[in-house]
Structure formats: C-alpha cells, structure tokens
N, CA, C and O atoms as a GROMACS GRO file, in nm:
protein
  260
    1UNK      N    1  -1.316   3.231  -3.253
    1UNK     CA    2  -1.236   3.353  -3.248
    1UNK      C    3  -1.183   3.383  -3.388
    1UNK      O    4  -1.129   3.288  -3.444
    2UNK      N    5  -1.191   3.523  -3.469
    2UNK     CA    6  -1.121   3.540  -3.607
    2UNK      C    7  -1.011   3.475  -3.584
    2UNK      O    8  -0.952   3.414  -3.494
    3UNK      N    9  -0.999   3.513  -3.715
    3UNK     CA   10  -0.778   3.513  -3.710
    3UNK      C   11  -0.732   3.683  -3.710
    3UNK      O   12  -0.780   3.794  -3.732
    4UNK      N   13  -0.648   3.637  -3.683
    4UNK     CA   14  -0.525   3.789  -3.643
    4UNK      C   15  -0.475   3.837  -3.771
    4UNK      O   16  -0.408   3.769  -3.849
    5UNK      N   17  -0.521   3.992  -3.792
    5UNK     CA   18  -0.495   4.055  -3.967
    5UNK      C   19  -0.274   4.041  -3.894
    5UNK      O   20  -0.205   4.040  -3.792
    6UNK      N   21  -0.269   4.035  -4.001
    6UNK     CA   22  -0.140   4.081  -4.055
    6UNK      C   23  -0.144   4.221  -4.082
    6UNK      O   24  -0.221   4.273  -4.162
    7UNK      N   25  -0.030   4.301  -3.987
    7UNK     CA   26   0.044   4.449  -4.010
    7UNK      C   27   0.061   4.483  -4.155
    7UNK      O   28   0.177   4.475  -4.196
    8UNK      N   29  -0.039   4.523  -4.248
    8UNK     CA   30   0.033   4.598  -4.378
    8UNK      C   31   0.198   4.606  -4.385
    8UNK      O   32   0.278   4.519  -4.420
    9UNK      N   33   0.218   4.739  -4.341
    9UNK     CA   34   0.343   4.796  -4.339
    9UNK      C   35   0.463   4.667  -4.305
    9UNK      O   36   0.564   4.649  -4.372
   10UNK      N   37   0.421   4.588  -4.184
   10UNK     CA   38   0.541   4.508  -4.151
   10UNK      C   39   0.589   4.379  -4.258
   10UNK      O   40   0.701   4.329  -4.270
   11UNK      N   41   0.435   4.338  -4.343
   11UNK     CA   42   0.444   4.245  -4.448
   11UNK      C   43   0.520   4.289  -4.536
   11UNK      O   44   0.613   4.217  -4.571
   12UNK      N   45   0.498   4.443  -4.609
   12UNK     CA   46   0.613   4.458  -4.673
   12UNK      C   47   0.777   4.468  -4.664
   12UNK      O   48   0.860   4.467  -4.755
   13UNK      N   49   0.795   4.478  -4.503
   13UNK     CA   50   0.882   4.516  -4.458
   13UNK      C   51   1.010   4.448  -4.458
   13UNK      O   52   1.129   4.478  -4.473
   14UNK      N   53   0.946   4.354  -4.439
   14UNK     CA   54   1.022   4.202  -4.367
   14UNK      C   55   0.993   4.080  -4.422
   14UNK      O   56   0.886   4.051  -4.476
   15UNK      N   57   1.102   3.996  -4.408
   15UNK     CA   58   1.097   3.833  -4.524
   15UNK      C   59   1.156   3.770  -4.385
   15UNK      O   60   1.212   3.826  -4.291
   16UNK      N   61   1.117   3.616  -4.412
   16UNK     CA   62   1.153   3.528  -4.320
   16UNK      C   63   1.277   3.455  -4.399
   16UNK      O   64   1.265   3.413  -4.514
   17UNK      N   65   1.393   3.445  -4.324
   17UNK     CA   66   1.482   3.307  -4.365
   17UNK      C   67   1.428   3.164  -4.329
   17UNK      O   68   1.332   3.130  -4.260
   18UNK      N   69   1.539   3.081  -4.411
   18UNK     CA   70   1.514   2.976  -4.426
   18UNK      C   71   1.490   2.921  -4.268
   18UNK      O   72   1.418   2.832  -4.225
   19UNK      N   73   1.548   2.981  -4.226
   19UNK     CA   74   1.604   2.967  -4.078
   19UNK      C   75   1.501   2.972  -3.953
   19UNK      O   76   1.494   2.918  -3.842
   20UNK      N   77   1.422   3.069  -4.033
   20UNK     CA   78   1.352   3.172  -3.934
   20UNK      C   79   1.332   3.271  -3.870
   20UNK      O   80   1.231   3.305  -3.809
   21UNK      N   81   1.457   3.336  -3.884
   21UNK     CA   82   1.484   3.446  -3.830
   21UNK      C   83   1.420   3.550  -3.945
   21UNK      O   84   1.371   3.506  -4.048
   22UNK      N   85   1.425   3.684  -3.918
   22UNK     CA   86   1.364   3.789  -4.013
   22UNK      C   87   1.466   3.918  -4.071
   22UNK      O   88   1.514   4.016  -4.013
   23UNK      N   89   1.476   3.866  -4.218
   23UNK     CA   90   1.550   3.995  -4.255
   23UNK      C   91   1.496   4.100  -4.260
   23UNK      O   92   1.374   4.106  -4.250
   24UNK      N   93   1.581   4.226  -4.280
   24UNK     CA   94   1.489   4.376  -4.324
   24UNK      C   95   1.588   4.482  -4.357
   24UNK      O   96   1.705   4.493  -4.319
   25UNK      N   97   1.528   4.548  -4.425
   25UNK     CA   98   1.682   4.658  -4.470
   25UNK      C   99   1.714   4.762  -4.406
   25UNK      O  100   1.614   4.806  -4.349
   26UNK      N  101   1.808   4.824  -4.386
   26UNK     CA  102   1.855   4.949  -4.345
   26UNK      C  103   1.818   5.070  -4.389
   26UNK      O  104   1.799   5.100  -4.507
   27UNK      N  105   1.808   5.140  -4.292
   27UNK     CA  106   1.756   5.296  -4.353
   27UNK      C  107   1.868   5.351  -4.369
   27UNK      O  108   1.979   5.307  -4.341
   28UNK      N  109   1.832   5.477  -4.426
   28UNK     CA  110   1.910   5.622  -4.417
   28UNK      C  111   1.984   5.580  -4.606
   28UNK      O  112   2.086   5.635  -4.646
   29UNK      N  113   1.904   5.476  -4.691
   29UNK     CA  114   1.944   5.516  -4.827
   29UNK      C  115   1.842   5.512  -4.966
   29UNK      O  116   1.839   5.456  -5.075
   30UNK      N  117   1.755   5.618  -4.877
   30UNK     CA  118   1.677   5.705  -4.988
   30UNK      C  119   1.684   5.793  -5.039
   30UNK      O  120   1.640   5.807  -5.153
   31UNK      N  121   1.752   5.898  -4.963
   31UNK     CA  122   1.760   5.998  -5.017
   31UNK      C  123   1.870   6.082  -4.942
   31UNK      O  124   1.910   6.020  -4.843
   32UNK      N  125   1.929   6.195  -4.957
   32UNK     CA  126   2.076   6.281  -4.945
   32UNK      C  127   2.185   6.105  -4.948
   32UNK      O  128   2.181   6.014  -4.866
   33UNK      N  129   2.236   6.111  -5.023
   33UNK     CA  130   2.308   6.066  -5.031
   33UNK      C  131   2.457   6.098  -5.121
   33UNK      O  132   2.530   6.012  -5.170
   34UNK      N  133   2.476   6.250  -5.127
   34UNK     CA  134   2.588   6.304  -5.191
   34UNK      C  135   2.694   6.312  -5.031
   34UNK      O  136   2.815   6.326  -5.050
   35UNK      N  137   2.652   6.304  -4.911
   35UNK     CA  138   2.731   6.337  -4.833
   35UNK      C  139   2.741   6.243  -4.751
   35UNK      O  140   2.765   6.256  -4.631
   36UNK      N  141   2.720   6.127  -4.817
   36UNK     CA  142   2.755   5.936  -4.773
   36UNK      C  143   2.840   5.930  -4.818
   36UNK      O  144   2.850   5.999  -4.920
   37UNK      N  145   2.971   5.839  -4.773
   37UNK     CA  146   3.062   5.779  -4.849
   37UNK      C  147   3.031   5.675  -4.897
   37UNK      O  148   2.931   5.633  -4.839
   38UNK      N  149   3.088   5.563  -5.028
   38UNK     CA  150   3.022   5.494  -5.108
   38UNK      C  151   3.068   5.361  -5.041
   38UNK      O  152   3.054   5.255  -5.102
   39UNK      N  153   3.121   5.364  -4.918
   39UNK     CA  154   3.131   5.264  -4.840
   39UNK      C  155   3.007   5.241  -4.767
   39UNK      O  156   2.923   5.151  -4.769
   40UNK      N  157   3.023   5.369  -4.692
   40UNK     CA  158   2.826   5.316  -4.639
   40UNK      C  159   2.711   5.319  -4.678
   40UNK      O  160   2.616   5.273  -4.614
   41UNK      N  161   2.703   5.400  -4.844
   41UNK     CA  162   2.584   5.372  -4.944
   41UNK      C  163   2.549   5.194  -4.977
   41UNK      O  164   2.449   5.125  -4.995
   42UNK      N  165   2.704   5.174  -4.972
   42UNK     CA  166   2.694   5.028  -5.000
   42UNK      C  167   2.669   4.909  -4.927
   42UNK      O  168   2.633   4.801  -4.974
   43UNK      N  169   2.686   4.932  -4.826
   43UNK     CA  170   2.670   4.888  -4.669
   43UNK      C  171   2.539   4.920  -4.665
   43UNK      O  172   2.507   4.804  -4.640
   44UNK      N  173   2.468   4.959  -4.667
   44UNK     CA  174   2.287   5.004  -4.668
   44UNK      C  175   2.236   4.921  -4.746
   44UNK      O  176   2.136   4.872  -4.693
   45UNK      N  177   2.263   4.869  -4.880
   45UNK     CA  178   2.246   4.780  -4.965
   45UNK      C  179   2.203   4.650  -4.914
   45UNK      O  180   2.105   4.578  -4.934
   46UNK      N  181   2.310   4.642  -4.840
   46UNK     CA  182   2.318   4.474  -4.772
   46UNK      C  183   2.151   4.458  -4.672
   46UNK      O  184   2.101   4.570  -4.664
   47UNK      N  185   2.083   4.376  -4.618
   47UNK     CA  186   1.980   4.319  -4.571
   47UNK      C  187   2.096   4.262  -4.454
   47UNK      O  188   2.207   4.210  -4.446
   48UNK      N  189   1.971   4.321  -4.363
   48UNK     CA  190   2.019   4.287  -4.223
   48UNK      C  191   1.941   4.216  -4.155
   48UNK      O  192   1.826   4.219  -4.200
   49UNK      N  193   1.958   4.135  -4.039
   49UNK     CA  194   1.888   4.037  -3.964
   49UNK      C  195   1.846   4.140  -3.829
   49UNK      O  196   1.940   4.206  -3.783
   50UNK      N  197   1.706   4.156  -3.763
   50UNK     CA  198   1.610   4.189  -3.716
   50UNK      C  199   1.692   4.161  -3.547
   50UNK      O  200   1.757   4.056  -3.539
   51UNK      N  201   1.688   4.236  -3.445
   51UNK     CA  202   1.786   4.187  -3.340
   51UNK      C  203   1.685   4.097  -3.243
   51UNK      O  204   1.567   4.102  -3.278
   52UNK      N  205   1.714   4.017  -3.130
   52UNK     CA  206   1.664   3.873  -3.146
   52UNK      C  207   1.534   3.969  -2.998
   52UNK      O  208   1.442   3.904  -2.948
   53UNK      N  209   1.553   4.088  -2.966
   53UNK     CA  210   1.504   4.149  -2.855
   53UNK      C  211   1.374   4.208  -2.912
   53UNK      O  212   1.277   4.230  -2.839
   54UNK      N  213   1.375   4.238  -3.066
   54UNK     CA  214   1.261   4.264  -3.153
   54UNK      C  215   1.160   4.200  -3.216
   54UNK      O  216   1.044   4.231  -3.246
   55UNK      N  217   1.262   4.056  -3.236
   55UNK     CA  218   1.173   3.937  -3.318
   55UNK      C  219   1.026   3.931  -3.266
   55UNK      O  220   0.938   3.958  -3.348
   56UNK      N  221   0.991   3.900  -3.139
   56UNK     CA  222   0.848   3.846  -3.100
   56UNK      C  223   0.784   3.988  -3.111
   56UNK      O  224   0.663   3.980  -3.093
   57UNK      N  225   0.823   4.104  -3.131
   57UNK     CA  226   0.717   4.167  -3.145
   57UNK      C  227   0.701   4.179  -3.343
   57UNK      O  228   0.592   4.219  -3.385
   58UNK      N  229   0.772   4.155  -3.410
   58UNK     CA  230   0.748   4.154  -3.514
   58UNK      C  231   0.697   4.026  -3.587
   58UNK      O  232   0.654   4.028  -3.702
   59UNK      N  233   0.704   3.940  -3.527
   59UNK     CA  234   0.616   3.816  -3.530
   59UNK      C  235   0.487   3.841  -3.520
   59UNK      O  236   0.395   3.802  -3.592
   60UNK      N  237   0.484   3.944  -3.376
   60UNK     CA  238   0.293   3.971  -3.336
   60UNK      C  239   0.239   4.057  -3.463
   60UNK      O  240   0.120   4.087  -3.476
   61UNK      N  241   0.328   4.089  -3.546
   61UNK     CA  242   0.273   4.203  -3.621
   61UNK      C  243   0.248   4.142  -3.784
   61UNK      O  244   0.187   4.192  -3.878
   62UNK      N  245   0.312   4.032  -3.773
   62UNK     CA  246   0.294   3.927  -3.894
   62UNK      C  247   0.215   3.830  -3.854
   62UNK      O  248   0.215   3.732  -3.928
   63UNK      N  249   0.132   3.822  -3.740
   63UNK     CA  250   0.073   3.738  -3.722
   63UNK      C  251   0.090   3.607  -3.677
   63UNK      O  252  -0.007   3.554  -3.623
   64UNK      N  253   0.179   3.553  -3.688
   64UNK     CA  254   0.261   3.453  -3.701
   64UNK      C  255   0.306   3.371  -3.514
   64UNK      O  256   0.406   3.319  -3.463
   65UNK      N  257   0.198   3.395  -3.480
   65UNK     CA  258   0.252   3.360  -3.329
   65UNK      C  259   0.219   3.226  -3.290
   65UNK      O  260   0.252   3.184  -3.179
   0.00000   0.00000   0.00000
C-alpha cells in the first residue's frame, strides 16, 4: 500500500509541540487592521493550540496517523 501524501496547505499551517499537541495561528491579522484595537492586534500575534475535537482530523491531514 503507498504512503499517505501530506495536506500542502495543513504542513504549512501547523507545528507540533513538544508535547504533541498542534499549534496554529489566529486569523483576522492580515489585513484591515486600523479598526482593531492594539489589544487584539496583539492577541492575534500569540499561537494558539488546535481544540482537542479537531486534532484527529488534522493529524489525517498531516498524515501522521
């Protein structure tokens, strides 16, 4: 049987912790951002952890099963 390609898009998307779990960043700071406050421009910044109801499908998409 091949092996299973890896999702383009999701490889760039997403990094694994040490841990295992999967970080990934927040949207909504590309672009309009004059009518953000610089509290939640900055808050967008931060890398967020993947919620635990999503993980196995983003696993299937990294291959990684």
């Amino acid at each position: 049987m091949p092996k299973m390609k890896t999702n383009s898009g999701a490889k760039k998307r997403f990094k694994l912790t040490g841990t295992g779990k999967i970080k990934r960043k927040h949207a909504f700071h590309s672009h309009i951002l004059t009518k953000k406050s610089t509290k939640r421009k900055r808050n967008l910044v931060k890398t967020g952890l993947v919620d635990e109801t999503n993980e196995r499908r983003i696993f299937s998409l990294l291959a990684m099963n």
